[in-house]
C-alpha positions as CSV (number, residue, x, y, z in Angstrom):
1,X,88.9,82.1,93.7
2,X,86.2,84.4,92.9
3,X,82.3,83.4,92.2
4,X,80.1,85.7,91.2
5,X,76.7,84.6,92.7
6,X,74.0,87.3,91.3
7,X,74.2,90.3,88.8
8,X,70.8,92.0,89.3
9,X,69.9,94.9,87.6
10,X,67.2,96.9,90.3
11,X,64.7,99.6,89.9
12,X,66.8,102.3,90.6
13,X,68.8,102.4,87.6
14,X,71.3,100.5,88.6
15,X,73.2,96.6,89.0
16,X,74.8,95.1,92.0
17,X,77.0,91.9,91.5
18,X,77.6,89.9,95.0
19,X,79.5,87.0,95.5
20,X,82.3,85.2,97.4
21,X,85.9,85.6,97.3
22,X,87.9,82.7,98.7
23,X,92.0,82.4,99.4
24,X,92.6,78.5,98.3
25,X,96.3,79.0,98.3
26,X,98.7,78.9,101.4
27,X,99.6,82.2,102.0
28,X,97.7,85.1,103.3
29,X,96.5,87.5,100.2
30,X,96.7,91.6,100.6
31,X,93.6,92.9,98.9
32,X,94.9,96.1,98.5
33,X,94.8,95.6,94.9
34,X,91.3,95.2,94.3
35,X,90.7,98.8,95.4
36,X,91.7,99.7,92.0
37,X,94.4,102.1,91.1
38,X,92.6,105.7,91.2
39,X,94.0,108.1,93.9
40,X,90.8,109.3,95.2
41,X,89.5,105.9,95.4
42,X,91.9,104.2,97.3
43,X,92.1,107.5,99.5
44,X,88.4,106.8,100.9
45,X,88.0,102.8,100.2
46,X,91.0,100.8,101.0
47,X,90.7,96.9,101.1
48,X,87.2,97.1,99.0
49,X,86.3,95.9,95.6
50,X,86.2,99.5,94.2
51,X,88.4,99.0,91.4
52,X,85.7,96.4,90.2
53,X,84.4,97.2,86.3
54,X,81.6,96.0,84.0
55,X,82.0,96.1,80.5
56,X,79.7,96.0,78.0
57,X,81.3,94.6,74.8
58,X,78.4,95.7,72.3
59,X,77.6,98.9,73.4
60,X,81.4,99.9,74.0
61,X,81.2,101.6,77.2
62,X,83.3,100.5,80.6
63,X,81.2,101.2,83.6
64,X,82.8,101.7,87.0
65,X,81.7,101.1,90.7
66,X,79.1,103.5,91.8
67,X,80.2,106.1,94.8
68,X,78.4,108.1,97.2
69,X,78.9,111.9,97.4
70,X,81.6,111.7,99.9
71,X,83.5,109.2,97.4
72,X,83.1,106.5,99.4
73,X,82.6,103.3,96.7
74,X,79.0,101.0,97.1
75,X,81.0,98.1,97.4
76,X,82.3,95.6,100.1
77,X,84.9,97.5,102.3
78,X,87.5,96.7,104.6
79,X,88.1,93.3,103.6
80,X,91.9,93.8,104.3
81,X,94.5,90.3,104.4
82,X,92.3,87.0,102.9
83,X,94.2,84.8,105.4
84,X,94.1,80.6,103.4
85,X,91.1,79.0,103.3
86,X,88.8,82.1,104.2
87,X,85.8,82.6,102.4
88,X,84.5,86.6,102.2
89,X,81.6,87.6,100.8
90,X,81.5,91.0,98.4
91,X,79.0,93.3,96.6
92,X,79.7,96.1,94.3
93,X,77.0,98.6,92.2
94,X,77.3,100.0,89.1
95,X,75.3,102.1,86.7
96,X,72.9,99.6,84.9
97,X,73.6,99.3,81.2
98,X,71.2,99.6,78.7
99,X,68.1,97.7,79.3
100,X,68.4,95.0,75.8
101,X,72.1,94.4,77.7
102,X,71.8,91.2,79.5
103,X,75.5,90.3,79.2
104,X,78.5,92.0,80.6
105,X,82.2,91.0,81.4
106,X,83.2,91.4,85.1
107,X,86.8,92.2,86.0
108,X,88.4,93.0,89.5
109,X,92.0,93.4,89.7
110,X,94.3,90.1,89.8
111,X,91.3,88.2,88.5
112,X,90.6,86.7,84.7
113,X,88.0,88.8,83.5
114,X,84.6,86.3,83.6
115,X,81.5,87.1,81.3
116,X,77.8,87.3,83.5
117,X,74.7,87.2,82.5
118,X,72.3,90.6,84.0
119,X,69.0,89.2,86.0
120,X,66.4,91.4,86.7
């Protein structure tokens, strides 16, 4: 189960979503998916929440997890096998959309896409 707790758009131009991501089923989960599926990504982020997205519907534009110059994603890393019943808690940036957008949809791979509201 995924909750996303805050979506907070900050002065720097940009919005971090944080939450919690919890295994409620009985068998240990690999997060390798949630890395996303792009080479370079996965090369320097394995077990994050890189492959994270925000997309704003009326402005038509995907936007994807902010990285550092060395590639490495701002996001929660190294979360490797959710084991049942394990709670972990995640971040992930993003460029901010457009100031008037206050509504995005959230998606992270294996997860129905959920629509959040932008604080901030």
């Amino acid at each position: 189960m995924l909750i996303v707790s805050e979506a907070k758009r900050d002065a720097g131009g940009f919005v971090t979503v944080s939450g919690t991501i919890t295994n409620n089923g009985g068998e240990a989960v690999n997060t390798v998916h949630w890395a996303g599926t792009e080479t370079d990504v996965l090369a320097k982020n394995p077990n994050s929440v890189a492959g994270a997205t925000l997309i704003d519907k009326v402005g038509k534009k995907r936007y994807y997890t902010l990285r550092d110059t060395d590639g490495r994603c701002l996001c929660t890393t190294g979360l490797g096998v959710l084991v049942p019943g394990k709670t972990s808690n995640f971040f992930v940036q993003f460029p901010a959309p457009p100031e008037g957008t206050q509504e995005v949809d959230f998606t992270l791979p294996t997860f129905a896409t959920a629509t959040i509201k932008i604080s901030g």
